[in-house]
N, CA, C and O atoms as a DFTB+ gen file, in Angstrom:
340 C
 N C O
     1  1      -1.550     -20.297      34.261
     2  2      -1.401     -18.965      33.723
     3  2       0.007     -18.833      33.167
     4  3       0.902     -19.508      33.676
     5  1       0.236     -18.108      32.277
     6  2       1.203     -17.747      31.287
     7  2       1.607     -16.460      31.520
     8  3       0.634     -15.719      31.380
     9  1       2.866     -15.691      31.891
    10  2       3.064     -14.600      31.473
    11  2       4.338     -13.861      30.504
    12  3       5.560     -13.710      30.525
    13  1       3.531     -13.635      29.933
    14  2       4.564     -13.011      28.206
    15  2       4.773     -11.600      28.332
    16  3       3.922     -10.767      28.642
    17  1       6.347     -11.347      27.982
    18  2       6.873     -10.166      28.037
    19  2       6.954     -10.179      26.952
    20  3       7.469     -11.054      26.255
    21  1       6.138      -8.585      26.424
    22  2       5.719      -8.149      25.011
    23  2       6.843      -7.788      24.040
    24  3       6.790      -7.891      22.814
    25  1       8.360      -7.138      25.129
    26  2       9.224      -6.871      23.997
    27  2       9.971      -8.465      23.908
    28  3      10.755      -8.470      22.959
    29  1       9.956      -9.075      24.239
    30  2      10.425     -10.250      23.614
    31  2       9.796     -10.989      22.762
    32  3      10.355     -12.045      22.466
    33  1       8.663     -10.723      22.210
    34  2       8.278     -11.452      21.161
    35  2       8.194     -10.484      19.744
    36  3       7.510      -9.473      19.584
    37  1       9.184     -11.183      18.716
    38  2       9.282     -10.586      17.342
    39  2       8.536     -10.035      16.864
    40  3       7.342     -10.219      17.098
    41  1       9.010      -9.108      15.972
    42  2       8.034      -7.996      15.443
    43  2       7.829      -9.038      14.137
    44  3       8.429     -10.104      13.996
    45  1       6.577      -8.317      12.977
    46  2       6.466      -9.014      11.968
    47  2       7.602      -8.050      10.933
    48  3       7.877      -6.888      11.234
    49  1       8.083      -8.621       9.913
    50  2       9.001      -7.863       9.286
    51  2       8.362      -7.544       7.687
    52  3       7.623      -8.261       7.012
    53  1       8.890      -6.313       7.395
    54  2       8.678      -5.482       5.998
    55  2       7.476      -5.071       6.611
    56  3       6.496      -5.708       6.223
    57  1       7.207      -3.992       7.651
    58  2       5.714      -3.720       7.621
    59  2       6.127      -2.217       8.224
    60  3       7.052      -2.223       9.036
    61  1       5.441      -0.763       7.853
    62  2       6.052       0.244       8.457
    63  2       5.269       0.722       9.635
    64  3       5.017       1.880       9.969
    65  1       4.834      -0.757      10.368
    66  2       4.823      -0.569      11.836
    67  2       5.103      -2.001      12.824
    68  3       5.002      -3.155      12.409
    69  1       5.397      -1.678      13.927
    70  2       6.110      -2.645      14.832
    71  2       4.361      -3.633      15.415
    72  3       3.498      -3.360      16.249
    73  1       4.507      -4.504      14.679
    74  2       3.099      -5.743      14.914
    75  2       3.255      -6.650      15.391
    76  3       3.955      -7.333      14.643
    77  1       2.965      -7.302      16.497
    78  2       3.655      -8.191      17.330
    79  2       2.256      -9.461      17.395
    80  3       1.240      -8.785      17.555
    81  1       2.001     -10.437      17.354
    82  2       0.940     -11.546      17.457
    83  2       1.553     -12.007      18.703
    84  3       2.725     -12.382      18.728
    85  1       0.794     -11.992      19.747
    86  2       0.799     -12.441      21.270
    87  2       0.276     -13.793      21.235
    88  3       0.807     -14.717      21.851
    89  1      -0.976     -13.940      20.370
    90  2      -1.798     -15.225      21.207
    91  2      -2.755     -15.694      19.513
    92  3      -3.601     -14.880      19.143
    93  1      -2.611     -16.507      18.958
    94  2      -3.145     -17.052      18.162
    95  2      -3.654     -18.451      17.963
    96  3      -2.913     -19.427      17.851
    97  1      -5.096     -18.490      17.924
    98  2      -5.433     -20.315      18.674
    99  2      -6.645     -20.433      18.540
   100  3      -7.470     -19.805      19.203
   101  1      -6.930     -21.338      17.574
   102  2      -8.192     -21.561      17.181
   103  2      -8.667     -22.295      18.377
   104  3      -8.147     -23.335      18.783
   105  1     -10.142     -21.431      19.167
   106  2     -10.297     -21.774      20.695
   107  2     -11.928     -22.094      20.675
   108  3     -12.682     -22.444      21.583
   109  1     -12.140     -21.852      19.390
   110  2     -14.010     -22.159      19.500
   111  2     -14.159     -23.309      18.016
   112  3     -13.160     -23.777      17.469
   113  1     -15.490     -23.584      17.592
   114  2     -15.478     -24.003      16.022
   115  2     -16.121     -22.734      15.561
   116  3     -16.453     -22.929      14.392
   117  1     -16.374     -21.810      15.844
   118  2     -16.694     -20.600      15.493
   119  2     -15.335     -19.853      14.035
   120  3     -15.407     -19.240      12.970
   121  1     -14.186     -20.476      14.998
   122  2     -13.019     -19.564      14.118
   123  2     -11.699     -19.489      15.772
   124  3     -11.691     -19.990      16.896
   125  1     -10.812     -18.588      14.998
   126  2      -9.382     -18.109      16.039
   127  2      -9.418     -17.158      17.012
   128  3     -10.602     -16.841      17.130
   129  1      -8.999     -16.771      17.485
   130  2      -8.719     -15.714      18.475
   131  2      -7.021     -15.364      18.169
   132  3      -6.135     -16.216      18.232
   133  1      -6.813     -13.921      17.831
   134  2      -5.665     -13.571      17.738
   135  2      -5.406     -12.148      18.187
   136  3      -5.607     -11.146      17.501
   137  1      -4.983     -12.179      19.303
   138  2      -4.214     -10.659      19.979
   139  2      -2.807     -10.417      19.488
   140  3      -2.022     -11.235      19.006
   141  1      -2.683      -9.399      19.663
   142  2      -1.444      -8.441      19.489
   143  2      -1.698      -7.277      19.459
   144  3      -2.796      -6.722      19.494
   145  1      -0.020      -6.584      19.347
   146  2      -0.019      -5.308      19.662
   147  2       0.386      -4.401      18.407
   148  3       0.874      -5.078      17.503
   149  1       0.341      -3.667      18.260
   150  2       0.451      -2.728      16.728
   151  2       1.223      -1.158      17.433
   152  3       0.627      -0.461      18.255
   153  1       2.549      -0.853      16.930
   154  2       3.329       0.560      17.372
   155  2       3.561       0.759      15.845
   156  3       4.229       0.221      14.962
   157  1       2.438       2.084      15.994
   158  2       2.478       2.798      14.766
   159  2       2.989       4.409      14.639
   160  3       2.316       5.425      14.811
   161  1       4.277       4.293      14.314
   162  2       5.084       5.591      13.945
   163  2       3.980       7.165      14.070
   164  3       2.866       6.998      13.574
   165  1       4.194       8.306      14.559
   166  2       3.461       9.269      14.138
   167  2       3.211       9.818      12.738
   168  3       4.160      10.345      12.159
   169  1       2.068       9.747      12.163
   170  2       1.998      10.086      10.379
   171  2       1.842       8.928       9.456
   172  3       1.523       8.908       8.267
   173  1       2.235       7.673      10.534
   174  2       2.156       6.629       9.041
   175  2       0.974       5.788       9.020
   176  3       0.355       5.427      10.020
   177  1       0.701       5.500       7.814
   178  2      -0.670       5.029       7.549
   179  2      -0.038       3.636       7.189
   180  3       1.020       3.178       6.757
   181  1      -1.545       3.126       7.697
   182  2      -1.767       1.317       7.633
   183  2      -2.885       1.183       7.166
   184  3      -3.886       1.812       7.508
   185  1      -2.790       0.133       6.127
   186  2      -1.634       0.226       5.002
   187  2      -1.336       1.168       4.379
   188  3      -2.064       2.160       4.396
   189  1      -0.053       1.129       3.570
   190  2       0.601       2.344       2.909
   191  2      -0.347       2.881       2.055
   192  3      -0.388       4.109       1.979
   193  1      -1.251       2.105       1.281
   194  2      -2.274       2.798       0.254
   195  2      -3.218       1.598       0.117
   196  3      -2.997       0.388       0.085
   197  1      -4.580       2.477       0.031
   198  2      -5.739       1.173      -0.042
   199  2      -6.208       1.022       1.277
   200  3      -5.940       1.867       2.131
   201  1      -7.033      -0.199       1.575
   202  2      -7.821      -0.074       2.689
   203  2      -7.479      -1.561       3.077
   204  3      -7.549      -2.364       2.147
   205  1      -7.093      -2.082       4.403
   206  2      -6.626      -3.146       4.905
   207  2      -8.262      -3.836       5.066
   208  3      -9.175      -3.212       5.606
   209  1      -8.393      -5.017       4.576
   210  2      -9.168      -6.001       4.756
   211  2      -9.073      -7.271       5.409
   212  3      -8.368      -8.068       4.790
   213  1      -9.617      -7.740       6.575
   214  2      -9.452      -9.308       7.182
   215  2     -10.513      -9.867       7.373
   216  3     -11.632      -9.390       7.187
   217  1     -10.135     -11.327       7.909
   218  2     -11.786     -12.019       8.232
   219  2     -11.807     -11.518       9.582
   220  3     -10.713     -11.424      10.139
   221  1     -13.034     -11.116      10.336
   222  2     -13.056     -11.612      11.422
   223  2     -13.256     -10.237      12.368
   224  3     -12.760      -9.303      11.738
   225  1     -13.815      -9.759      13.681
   226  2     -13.848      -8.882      14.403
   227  2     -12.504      -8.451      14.497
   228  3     -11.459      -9.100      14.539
   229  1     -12.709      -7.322      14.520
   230  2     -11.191      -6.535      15.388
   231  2     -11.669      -5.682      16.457
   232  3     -12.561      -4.862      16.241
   233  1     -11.168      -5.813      17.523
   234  2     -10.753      -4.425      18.457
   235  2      -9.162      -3.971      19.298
   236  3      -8.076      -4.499      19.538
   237  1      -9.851      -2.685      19.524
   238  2      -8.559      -1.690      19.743
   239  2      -8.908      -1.312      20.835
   240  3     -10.039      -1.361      21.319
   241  1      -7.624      -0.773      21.441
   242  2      -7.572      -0.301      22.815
   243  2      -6.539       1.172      22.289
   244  3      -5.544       0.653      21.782
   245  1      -6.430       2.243      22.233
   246  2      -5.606       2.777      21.875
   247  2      -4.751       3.464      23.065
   248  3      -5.354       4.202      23.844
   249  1      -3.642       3.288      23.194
   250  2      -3.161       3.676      24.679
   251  2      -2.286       5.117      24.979
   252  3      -2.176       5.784      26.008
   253  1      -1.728       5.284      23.641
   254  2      -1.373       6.237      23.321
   255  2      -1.333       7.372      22.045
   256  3      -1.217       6.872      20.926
   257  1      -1.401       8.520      22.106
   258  2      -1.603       9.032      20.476
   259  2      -3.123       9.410      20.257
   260  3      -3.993       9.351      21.126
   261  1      -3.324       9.888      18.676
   262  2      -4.481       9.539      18.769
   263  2      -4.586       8.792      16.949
   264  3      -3.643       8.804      16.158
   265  1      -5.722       8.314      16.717
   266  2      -5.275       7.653      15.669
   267  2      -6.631       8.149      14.533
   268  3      -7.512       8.733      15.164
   269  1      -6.904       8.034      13.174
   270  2      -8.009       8.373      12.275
   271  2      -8.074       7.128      12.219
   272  3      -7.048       6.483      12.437
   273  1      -9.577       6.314      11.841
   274  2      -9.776       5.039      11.320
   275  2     -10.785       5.169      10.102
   276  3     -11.392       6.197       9.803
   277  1     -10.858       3.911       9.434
   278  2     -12.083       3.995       8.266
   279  2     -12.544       2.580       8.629
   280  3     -11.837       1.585       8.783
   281  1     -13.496       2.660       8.704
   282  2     -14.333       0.953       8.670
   283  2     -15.611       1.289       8.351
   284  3     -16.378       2.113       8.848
   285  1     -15.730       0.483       7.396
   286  2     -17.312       0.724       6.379
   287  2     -17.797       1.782       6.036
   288  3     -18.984       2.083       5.906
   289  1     -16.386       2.704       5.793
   290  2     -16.646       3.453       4.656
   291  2     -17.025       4.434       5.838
   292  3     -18.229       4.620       5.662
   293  1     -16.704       5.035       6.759
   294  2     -17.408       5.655       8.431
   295  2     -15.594       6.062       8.669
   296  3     -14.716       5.237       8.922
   297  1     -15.404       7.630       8.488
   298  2     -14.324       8.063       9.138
   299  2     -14.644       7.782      11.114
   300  3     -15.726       7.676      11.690
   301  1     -13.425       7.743      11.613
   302  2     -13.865       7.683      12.979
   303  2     -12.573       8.405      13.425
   304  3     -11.739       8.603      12.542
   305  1     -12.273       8.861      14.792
   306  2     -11.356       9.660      15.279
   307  2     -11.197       8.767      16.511
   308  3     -12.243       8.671      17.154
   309  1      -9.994       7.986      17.079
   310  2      -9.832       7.930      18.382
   311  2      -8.609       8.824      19.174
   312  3      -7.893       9.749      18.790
   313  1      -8.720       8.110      20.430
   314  2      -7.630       9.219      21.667
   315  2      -7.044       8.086      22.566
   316  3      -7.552       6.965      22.610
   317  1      -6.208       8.363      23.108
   318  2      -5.965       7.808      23.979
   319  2      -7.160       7.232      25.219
   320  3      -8.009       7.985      25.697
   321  1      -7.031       5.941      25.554
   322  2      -7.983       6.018      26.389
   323  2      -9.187       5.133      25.728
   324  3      -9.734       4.410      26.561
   325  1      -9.659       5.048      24.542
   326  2     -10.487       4.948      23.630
   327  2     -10.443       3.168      23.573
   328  3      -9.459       2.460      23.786
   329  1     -11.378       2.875      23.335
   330  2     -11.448       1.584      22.463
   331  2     -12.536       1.432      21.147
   332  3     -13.470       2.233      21.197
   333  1     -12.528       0.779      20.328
   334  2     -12.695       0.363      19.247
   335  2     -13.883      -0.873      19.403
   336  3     -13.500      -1.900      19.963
   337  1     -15.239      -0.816      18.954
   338  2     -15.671      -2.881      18.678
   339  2     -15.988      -2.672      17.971
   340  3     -16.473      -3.531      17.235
C-alpha cells in the first residue's frame, strides 16, 4: 500500500482550476484508470467556453459546494455529498 499526500502533488498549470492527477496506469487491456482531484473556484466554469470532451467514464464525488453539470446535452445539479456515474 501507498500513501499520497494530496497537497504535495502538483497542480496542472494554465487551467482556472487547481487539477491534481493522483493515479494514472493503464491497469486492464480495456484502457487507463486515472484519479484526481479538481478545486474549482466559486463561479468558474470548466472549461472557460464550450463543452469539455474525453475518452472514457468519469465520476465525481462532490465534497464540497454545489456544482451545475452538462453531459449529453442533460443539465444536472449536484450538492455536497453527491456523486456522479
Amino acid at each position: 500500500m501507498e500513501i499520497i499526500k494530496i497537497d504535495d502533488i502538483k497542480a496542472a498549470e494554465n487551467r482556472n482550476l487547481d487539477l491534481k492527477t493522483v493515479f494514472d496506469e493503464d491497469i486492464t487491456q480495456k484502457g487507463t484508470l486515472t484519479i484526481g482531484t479538481a478545486s474549482i473556484p466559486p463561479g468558474a466554469r470548466v472549461p472557460i467556453e464550450g463543452e469539455g470532451r474525453h475518452e472514457g467514464d468519469e465520476y465525481s464525488i462532490l465534497f464540497k459546494g454545489t456544482a451545475r453539470i452538462v453531459s449529453g446535452g442533460r443539465e444536472y445539479r449536484m450538492s455536497a455529498g453527491e456523486a456522479s456515474l
